[in-house]
PyMOL CGO cylinders between C-alpha atoms (Angstrom):
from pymol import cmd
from pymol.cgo import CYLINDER

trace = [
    CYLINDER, 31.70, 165.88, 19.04, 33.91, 163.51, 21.88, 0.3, 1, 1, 1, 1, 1, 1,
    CYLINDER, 33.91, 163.51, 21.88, 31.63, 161.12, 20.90, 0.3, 1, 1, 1, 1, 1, 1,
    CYLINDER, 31.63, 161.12, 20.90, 31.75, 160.93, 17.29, 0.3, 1, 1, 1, 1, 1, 1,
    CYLINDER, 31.75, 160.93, 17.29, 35.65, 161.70, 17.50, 0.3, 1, 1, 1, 1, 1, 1,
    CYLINDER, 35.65, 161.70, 17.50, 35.67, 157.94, 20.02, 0.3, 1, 1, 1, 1, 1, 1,
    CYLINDER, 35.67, 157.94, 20.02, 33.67, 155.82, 17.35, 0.3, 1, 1, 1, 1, 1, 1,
    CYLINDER, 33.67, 155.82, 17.35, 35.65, 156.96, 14.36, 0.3, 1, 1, 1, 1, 1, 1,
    CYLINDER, 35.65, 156.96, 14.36, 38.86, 156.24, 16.19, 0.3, 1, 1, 1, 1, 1, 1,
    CYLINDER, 38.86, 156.24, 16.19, 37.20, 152.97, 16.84, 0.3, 1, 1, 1, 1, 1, 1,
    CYLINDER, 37.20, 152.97, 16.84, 36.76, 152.51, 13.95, 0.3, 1, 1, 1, 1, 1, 1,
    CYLINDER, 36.76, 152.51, 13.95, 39.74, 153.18, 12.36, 0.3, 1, 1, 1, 1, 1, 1,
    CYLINDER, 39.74, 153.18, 12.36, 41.19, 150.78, 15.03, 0.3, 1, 1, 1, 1, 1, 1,
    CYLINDER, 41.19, 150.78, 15.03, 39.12, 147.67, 14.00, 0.3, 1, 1, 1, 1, 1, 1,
    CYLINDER, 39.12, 147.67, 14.00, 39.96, 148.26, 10.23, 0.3, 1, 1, 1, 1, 1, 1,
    CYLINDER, 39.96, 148.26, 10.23, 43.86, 148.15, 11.29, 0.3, 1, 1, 1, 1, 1, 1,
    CYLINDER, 43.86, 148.15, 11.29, 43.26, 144.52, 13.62, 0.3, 1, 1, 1, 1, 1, 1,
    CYLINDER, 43.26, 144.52, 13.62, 41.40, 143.36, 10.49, 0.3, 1, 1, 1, 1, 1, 1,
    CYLINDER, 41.40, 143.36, 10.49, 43.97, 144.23, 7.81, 0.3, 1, 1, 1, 1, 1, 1,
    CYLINDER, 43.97, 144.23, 7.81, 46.57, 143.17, 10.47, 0.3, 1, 1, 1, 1, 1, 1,
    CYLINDER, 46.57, 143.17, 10.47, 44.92, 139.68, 10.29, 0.3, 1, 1, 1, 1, 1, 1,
    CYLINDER, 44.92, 139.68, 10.29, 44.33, 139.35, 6.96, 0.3, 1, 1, 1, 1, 1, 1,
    CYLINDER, 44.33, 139.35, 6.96, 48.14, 140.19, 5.83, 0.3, 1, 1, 1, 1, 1, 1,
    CYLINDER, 48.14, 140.19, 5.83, 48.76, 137.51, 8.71, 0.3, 1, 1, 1, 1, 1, 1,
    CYLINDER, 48.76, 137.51, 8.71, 46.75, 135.50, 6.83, 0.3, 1, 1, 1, 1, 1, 1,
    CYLINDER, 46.75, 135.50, 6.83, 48.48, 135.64, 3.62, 0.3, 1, 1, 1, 1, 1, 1,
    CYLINDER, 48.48, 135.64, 3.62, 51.77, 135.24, 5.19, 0.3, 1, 1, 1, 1, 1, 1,
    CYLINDER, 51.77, 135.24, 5.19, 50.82, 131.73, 6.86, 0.3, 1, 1, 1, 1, 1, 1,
    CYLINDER, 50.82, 131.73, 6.86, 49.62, 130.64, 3.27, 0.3, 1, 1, 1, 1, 1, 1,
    CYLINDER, 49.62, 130.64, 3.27, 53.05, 131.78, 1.47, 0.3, 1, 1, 1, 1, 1, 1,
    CYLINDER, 53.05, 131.78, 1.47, 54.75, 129.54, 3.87, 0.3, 1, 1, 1, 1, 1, 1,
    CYLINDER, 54.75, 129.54, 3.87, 52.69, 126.76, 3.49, 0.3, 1, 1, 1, 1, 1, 1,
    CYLINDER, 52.69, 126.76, 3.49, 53.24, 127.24, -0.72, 0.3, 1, 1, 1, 1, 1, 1,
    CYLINDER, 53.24, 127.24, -0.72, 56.83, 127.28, -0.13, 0.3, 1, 1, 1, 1, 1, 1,
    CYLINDER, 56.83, 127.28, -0.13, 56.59, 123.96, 1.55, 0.3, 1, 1, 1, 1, 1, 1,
    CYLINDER, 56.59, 123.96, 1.55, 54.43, 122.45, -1.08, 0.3, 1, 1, 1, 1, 1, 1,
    CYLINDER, 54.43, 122.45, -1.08, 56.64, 123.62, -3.98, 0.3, 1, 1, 1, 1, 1, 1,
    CYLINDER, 56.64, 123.62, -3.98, 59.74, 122.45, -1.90, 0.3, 1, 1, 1, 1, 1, 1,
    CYLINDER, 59.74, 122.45, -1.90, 57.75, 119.09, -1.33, 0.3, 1, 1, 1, 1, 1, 1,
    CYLINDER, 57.75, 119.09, -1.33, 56.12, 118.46, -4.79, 0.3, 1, 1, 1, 1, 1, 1,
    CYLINDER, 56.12, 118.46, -4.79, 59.37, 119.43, -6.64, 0.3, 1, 1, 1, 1, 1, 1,
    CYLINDER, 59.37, 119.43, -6.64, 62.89, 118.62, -4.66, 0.3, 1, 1, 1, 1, 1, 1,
    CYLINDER, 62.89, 118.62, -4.66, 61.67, 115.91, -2.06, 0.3, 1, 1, 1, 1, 1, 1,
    CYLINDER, 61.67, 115.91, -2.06, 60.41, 114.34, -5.76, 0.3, 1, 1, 1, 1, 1, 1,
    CYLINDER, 60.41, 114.34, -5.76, 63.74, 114.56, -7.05, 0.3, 1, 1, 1, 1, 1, 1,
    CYLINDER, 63.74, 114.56, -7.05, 62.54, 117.22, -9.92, 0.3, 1, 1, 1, 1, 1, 1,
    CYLINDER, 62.54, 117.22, -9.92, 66.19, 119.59, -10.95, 0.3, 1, 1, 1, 1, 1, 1,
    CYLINDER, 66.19, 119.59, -10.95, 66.60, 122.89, -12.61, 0.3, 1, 1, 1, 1, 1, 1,
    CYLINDER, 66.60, 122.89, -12.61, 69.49, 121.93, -14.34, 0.3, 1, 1, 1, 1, 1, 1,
    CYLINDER, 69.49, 121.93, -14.34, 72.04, 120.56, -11.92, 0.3, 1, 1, 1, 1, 1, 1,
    CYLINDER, 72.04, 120.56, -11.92, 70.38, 122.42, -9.05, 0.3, 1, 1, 1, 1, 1, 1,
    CYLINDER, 70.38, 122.42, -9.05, 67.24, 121.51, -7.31, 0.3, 1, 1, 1, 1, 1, 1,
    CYLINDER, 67.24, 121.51, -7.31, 64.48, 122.97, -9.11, 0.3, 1, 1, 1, 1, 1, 1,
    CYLINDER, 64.48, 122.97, -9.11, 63.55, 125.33, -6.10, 0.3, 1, 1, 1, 1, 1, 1,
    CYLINDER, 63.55, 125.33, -6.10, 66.42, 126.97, -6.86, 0.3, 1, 1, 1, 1, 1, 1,
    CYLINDER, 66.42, 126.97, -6.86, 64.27, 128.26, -10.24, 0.3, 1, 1, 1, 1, 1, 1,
    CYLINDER, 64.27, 128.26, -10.24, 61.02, 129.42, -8.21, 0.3, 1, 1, 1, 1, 1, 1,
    CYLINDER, 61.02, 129.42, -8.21, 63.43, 131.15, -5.36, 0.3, 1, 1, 1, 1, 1, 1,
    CYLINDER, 63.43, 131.15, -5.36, 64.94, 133.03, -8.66, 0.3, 1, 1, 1, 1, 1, 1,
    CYLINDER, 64.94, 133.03, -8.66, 61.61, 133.62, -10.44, 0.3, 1, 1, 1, 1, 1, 1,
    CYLINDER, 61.61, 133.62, -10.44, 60.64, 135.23, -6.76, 0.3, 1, 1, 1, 1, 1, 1,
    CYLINDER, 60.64, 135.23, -6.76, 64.06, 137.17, -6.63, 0.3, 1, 1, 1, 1, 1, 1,
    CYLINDER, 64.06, 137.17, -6.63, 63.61, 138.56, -9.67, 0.3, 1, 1, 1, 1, 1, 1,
    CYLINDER, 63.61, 138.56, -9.67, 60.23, 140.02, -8.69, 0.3, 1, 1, 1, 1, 1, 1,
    CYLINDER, 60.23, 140.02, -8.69, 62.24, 141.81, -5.72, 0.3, 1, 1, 1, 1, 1, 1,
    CYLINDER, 62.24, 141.81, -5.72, 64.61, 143.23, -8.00, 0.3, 1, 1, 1, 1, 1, 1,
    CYLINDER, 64.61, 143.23, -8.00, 62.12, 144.77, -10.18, 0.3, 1, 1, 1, 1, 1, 1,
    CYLINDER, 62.12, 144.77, -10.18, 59.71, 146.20, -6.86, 0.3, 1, 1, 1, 1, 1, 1,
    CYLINDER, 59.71, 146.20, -6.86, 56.90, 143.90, -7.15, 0.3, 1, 1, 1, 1, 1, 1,
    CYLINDER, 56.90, 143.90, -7.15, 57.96, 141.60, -3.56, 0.3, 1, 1, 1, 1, 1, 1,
    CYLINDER, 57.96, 141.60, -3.56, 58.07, 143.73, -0.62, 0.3, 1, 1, 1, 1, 1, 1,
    CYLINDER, 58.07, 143.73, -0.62, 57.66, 141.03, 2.12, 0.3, 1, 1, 1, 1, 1, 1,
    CYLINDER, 57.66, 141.03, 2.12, 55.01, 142.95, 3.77, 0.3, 1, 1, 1, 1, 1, 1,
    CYLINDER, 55.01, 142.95, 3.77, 53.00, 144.42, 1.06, 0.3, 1, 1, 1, 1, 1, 1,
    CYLINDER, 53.00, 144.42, 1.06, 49.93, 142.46, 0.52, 0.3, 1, 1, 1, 1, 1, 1,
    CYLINDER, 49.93, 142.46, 0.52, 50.92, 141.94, -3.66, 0.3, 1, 1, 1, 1, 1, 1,
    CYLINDER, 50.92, 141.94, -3.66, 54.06, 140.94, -3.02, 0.3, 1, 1, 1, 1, 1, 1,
    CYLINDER, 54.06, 140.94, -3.02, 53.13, 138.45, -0.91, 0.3, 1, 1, 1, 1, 1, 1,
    CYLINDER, 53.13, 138.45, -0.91, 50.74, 137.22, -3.85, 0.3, 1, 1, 1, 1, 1, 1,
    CYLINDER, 50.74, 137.22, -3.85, 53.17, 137.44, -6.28, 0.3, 1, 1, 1, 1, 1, 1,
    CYLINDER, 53.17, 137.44, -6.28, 55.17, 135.55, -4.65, 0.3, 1, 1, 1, 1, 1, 1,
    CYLINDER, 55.17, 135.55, -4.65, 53.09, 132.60, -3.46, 0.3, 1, 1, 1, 1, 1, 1,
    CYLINDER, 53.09, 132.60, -3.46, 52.16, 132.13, -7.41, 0.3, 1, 1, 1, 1, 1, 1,
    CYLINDER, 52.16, 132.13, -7.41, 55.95, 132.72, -7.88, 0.3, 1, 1, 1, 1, 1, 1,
    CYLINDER, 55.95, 132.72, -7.88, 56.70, 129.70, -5.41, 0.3, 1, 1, 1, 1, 1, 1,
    CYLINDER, 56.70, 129.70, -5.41, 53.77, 127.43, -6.99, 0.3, 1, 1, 1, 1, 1, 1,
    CYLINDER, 53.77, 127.43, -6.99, 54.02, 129.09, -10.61, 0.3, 1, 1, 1, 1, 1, 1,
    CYLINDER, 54.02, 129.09, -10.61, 55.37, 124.76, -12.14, 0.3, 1, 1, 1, 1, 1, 1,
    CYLINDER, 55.37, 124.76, -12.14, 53.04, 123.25, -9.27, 0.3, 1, 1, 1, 1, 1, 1,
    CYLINDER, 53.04, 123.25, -9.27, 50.41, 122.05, -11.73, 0.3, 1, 1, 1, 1, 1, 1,
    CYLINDER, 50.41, 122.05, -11.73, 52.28, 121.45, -14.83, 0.3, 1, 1, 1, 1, 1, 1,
    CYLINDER, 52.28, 121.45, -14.83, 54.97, 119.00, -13.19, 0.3, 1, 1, 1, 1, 1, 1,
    CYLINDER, 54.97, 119.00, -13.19, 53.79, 117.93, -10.56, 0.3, 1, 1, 1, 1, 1, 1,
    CYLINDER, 53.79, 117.93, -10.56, 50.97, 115.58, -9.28, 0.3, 1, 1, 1, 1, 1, 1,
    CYLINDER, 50.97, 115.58, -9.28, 49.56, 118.70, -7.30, 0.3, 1, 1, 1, 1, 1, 1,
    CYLINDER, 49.56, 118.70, -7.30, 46.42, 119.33, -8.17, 0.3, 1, 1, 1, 1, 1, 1,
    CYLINDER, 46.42, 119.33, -8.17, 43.80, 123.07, -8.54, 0.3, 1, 1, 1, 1, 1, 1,
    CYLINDER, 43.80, 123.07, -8.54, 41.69, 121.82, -6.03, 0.3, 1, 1, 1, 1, 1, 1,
    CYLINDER, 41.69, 121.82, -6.03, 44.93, 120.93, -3.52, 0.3, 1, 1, 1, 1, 1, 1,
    CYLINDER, 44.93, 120.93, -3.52, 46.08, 124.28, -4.17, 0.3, 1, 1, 1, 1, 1, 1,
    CYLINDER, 46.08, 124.28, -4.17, 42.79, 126.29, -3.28, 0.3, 1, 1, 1, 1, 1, 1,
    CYLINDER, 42.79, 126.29, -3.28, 42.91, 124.28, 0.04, 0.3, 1, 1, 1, 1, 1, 1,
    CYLINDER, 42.91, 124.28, 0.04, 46.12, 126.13, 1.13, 0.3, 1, 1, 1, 1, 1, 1,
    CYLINDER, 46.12, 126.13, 1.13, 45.21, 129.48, -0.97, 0.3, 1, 1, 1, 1, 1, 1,
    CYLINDER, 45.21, 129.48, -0.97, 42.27, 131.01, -2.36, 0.3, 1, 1, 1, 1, 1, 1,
    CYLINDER, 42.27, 131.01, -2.36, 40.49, 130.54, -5.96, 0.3, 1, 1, 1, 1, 1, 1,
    CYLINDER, 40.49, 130.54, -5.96, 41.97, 133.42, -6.96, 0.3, 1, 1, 1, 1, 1, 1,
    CYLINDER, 41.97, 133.42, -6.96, 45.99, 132.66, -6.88, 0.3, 1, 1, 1, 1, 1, 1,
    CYLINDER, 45.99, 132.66, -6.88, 44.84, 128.93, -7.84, 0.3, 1, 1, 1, 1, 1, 1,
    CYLINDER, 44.84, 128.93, -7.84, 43.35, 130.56, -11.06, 0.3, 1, 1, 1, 1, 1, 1,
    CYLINDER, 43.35, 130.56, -11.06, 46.53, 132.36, -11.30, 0.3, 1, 1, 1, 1, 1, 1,
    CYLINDER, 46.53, 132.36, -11.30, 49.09, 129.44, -11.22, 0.3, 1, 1, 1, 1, 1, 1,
    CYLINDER, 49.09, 129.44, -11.22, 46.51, 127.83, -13.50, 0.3, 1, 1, 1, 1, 1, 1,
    CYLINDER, 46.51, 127.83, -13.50, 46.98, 129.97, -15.99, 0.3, 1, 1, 1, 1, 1, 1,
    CYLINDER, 46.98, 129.97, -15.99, 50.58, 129.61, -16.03, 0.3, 1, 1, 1, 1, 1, 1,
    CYLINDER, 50.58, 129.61, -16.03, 50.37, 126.20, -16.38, 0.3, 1, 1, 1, 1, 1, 1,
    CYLINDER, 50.37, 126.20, -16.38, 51.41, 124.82, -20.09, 0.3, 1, 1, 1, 1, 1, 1,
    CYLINDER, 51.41, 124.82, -20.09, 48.25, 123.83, -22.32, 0.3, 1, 1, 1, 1, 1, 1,
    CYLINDER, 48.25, 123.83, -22.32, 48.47, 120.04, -22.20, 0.3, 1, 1, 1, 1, 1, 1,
    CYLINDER, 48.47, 120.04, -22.20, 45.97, 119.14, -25.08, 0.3, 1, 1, 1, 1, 1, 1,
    CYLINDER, 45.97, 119.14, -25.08, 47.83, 116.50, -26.78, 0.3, 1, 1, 1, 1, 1, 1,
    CYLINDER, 47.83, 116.50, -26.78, 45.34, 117.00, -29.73, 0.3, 1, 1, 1, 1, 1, 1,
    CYLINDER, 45.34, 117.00, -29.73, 46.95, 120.77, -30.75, 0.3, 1, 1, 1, 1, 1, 1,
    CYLINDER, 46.95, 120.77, -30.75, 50.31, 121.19, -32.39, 0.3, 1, 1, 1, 1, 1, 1,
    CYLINDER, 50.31, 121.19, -32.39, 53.06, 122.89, -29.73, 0.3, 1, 1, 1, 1, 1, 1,
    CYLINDER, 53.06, 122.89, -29.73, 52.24, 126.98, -31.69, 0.3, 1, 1, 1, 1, 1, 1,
    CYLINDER, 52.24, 126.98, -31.69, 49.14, 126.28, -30.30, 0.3, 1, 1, 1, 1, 1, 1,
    CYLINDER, 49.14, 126.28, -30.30, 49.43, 124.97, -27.26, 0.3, 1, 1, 1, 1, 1, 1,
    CYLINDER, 49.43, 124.97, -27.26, 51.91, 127.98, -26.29, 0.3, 1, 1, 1, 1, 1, 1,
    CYLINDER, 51.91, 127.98, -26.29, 49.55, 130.67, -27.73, 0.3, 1, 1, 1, 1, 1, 1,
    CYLINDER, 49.55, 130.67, -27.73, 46.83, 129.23, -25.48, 0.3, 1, 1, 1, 1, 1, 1,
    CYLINDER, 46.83, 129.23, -25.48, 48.69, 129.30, -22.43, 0.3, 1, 1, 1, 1, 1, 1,
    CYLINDER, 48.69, 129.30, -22.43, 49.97, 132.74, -23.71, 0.3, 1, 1, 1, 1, 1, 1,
    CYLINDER, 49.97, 132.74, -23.71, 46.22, 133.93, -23.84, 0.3, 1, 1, 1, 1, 1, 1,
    CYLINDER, 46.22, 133.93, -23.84, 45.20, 132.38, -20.47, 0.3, 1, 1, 1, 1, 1, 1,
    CYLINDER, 45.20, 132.38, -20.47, 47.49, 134.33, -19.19, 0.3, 1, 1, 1, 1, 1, 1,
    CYLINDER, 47.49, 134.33, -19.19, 47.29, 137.99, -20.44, 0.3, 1, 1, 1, 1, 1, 1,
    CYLINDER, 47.29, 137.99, -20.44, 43.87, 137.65, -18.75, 0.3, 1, 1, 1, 1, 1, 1,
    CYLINDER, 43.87, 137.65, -18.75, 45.35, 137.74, -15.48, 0.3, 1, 1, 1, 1, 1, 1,
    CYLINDER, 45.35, 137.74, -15.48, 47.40, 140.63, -13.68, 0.3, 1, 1, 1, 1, 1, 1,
    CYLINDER, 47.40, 140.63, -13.68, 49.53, 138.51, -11.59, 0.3, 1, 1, 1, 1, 1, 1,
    CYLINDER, 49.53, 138.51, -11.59, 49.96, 135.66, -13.77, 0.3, 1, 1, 1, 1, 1, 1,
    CYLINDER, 49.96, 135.66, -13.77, 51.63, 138.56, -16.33, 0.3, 1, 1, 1, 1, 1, 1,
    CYLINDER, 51.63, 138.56, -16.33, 53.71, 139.65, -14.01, 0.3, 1, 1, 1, 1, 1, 1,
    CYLINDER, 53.71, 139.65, -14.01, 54.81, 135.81, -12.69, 0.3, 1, 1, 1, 1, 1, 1,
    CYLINDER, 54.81, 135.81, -12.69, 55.10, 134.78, -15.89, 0.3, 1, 1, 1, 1, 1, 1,
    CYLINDER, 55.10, 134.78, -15.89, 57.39, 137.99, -17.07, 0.3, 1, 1, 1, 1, 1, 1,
    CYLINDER, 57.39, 137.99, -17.07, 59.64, 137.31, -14.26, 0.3, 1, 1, 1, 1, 1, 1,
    CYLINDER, 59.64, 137.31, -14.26, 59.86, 133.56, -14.89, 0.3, 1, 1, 1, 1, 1, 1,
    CYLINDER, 59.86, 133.56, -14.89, 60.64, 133.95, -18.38, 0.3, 1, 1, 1, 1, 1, 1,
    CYLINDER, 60.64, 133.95, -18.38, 63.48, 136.59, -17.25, 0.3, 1, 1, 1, 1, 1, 1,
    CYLINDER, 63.48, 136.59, -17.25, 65.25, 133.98, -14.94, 0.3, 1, 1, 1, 1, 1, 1,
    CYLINDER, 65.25, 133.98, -14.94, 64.79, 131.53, -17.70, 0.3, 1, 1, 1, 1, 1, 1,
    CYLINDER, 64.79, 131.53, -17.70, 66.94, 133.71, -20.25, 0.3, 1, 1, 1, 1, 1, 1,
    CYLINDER, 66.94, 133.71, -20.25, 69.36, 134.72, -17.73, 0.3, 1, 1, 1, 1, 1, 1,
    CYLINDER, 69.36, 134.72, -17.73, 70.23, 131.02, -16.83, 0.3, 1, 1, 1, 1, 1, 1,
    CYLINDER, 70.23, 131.02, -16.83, 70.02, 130.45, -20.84, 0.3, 1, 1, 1, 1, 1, 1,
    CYLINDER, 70.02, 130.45, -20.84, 71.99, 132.50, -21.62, 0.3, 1, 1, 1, 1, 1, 1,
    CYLINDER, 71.99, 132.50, -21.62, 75.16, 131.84, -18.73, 0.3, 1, 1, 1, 1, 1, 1,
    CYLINDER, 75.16, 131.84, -18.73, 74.51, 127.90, -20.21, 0.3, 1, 1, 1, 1, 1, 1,
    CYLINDER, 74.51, 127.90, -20.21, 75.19, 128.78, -23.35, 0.3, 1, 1, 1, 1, 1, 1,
    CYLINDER, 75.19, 128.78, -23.35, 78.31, 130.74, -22.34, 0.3, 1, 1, 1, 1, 1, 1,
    CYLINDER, 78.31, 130.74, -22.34, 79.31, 127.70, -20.41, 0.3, 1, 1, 1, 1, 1, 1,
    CYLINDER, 79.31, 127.70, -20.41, 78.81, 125.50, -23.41, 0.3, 1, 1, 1, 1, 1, 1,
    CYLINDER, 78.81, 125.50, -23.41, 75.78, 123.29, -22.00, 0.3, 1, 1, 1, 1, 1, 1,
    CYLINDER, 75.78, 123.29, -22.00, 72.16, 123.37, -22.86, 0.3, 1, 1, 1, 1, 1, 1,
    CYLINDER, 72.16, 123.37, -22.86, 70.26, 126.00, -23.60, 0.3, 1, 1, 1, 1, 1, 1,
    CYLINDER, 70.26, 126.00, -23.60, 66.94, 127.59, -24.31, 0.3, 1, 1, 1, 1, 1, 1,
    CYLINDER, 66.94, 127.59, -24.31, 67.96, 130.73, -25.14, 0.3, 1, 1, 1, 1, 1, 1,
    CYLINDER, 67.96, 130.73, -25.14, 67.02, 130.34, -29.28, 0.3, 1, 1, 1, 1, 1, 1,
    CYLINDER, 67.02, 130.34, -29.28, 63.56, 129.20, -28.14, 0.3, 1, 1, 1, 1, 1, 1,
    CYLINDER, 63.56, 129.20, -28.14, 62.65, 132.16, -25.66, 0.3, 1, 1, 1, 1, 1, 1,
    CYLINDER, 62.65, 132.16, -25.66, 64.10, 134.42, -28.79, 0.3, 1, 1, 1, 1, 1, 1,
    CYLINDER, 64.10, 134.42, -28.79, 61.73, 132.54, -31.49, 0.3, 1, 1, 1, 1, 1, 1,
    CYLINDER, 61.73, 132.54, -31.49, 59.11, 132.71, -28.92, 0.3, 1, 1, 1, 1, 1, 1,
    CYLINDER, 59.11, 132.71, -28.92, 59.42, 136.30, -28.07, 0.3, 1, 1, 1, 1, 1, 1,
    CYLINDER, 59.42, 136.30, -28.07, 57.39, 138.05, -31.10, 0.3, 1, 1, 1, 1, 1, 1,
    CYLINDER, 57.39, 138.05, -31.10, 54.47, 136.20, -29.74, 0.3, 1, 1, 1, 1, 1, 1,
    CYLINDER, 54.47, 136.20, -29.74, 55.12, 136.48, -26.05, 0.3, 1, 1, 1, 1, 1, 1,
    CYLINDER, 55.12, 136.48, -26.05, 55.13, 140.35, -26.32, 0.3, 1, 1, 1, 1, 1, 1,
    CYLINDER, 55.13, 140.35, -26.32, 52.24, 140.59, -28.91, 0.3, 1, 1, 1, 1, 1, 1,
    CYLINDER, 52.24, 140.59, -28.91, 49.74, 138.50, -26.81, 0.3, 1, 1, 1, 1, 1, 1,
    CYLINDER, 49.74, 138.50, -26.81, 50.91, 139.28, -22.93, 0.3, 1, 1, 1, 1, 1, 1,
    CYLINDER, 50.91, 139.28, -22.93, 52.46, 142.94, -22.92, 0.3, 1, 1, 1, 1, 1, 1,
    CYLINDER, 52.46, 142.94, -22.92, 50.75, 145.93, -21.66, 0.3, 1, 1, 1, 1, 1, 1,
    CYLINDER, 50.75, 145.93, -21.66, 51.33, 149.46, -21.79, 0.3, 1, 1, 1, 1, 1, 1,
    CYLINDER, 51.33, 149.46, -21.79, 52.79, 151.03, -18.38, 0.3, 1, 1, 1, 1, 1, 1,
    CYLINDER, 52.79, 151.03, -18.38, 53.12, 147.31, -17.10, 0.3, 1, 1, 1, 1, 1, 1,
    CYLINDER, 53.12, 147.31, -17.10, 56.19, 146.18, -15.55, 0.3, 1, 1, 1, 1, 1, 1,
    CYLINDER, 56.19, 146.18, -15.55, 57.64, 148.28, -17.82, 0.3, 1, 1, 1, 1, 1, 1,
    CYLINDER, 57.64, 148.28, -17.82, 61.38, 147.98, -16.50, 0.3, 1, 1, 1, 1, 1, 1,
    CYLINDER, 61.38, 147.98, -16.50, 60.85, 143.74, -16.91, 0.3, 1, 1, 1, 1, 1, 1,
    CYLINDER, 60.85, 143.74, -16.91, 60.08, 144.40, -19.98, 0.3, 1, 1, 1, 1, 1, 1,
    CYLINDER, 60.08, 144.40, -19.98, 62.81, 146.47, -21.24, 0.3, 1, 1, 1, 1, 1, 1,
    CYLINDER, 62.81, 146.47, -21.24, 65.08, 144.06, -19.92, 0.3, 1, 1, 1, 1, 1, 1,
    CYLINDER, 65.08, 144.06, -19.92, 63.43, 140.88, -21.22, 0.3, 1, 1, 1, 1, 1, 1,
    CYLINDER, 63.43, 140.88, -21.22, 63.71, 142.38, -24.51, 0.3, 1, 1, 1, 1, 1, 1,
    CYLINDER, 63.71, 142.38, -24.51, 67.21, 143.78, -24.22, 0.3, 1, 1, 1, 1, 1, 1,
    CYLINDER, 67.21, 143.78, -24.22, 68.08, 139.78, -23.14, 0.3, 1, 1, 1, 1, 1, 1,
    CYLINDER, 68.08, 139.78, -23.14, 66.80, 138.63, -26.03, 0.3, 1, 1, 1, 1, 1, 1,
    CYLINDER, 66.80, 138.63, -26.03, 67.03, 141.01, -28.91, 0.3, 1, 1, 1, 1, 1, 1,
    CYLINDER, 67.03, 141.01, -28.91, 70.65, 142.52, -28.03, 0.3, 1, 1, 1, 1, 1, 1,
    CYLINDER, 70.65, 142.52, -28.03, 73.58, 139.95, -27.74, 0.3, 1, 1, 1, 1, 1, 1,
    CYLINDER, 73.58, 139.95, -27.74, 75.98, 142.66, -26.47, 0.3, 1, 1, 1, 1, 1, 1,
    CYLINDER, 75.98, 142.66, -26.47, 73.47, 143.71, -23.24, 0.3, 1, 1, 1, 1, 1, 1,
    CYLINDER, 73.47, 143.71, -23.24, 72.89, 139.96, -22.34, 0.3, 1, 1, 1, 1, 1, 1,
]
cmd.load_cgo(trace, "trace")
């Protein structure tokens, strides 16, 4: 009937203002990440090499572009890339879980959590990186974060070691046997992957 016809289009209506508000939402807390990470990291004086060390996060979040998983108006992407921006927040910085909750959700906090290194001074550094490695197989986004983080940290590895100046490119390679074994899954980012691997297991494609 009319009637019926009128309260389903109603309906749908109030679903779209809702999901409108909530993706409005979302965007309000990327920018405020972006500040943080911009605040807790440059405005602290913290570098990524000889560049500030946003200059890392904005590539860890460009990289997530490249690969499809950052449209600026798809509700993941957005995700992705507030843990992108925030991704070192915890680990080196004097930002805290409970600061980041207040400007995101329990959910991404978890996330950047589990991409933070184990700090237990008690373990040896094998197992410190296999717990972090665990922490964060458990976790969709982290995964995917954590792929493209450790893709713009071989790329810049590798053009420093070209250039003659430091480089972690012989750790990521040491560390990759574990990386894949404990964080890869099948049909997952499976382009990253392929590439990540190709960086670091074939000298002539990197």
């Amino acid at each position: 009937t009319e009637a019926t016809n009128d309260s389903r289009v109603s309906q749908v209506y109030t679903k779209l203002i809702e999901w409108d508000r909530h993706v409005r939402h979302i965007k309000k807390r990327h920018k405020k990440a972006v500040n943080l990470a911009i605040e807790a990291h440059d405005l602290k004086g913290q570098k990524y090499g000889e560049r500030p060390y946003s200059a890392h996060l904005h590539d860890v979040r460009a990289v997530l572009k490249e690969f499809g998983f950052g449209p600026r108006d798809s509700v993941m992407g957005l995700k992705l890339g507030t843990i992108a921006w925030l991704h070192d927040i915890i680990e080196d910085t004097h930002v805290t879980y409970e600061e980041l909750m207040e400007i995101t959700d329990r959910e991404m906090a978890d996330d950047v959590f589990a991409l933070s290194n184990e700090a237990n001074p008690d373990l040896d550094t094998e197992s410190r990186k296999k717990i972090t490695f665990e922490r964060i197989a458990g976790r969709l986004k982290s995964r995917i974060v954590k792929l493209a983080d450790r893709i713009s940290n071989s790329r810049r590895s590798i053009q420093n070691s070209i250039q003659g100046k430091p480089s972690k490119i012989d750790k990521y390679r040491r560390e990759w046997p574990l990386f894949k074994e404990i964080i890869f899954r099948p049909h997952e980012a499976e382009e990253m992957w392929a590439h990540l691997e190709l960086l670091l297991t074939d000298p002539e494609y990197a």
